[in-house]
C-alpha positions in Angstrom: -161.6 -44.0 -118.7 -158.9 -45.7 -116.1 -158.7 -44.4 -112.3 -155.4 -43.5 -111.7 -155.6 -45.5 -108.3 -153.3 -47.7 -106.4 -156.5 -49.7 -105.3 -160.0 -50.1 -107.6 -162.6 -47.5 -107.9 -165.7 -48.5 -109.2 -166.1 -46.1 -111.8 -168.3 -45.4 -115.0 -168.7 -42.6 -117.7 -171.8 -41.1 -119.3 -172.4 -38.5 -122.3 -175.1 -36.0 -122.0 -176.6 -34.1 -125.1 -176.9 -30.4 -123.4 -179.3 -27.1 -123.9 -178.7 -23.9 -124.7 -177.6 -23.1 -121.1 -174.9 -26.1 -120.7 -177.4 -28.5 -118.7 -177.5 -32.0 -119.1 -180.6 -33.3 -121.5 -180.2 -37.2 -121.8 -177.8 -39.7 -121.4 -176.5 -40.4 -125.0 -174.2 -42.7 -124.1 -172.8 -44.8 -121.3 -170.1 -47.4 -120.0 -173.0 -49.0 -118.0 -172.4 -50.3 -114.8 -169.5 -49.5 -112.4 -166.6 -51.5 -113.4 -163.5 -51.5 -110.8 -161.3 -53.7 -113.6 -157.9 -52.3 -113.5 -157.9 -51.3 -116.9 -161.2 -49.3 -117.0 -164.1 -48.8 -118.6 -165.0 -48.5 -122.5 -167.6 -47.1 -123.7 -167.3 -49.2 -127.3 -168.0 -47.0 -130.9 -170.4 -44.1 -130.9 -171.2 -41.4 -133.1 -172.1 -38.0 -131.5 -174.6 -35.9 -134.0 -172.6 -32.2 -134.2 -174.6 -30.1 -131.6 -174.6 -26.4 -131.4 -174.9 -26.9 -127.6 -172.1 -29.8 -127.6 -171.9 -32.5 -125.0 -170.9 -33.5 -121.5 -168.5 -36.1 -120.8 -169.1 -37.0 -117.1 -167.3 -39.9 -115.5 -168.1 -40.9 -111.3 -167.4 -43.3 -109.0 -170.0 -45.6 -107.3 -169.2 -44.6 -104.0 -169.9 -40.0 -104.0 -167.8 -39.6 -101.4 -164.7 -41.4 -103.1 -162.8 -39.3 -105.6 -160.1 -40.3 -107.7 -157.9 -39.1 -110.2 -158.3 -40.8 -113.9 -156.9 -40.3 -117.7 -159.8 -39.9 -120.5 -158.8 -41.3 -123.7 -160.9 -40.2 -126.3 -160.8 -41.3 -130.4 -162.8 -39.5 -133.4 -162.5 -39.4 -137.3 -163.4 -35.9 -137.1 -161.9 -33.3 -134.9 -163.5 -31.8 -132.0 -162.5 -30.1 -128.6 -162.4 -31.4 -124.8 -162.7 -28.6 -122.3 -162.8 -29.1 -118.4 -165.3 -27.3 -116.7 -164.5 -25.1 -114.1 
């Protein structure tokens, strides 16, 4: 994930599994700590279990009351479907 951000954001990314209901479980995966490099944060290779309830893709800034547009790249050998939620 890269802010799309004339100066650094610290950002970061996380993947929740979620319930039945669409709420976050745990955190399956993660960037780690808040990065503010220019070219983003990477989460490295990870393999998401299919879910009936799916995942969250959530990324956030260090600072809440900073927001920032970004671009999500995402890669998979399988296909699969990003929605935003509203």
């Amino acid at each position: 994930m890269q802010a799309s951000s004339s100066r650094p954001v610290p950002i970061a990314l996380a993947v929740y599994a979620t319930d039945a209901v669409g709420a976050t479980k745990e955190v399956v995966h993660s960037t780690g700590a808040y990065s503010d490099a220019p070219t983003g944060v990477v989460t490295g290779l990870f393999r998401l279990t299919p879910s009936p309830t799916g995942y969250i893709v959530i990324p956030s800034t260090y600072h809440p009351t900073i927001h920032a547009p970004f671009t999500l790249v995402a890669h998979a050998d399988q296909p699969f479907t990003l929605a935003a939620l509203t």
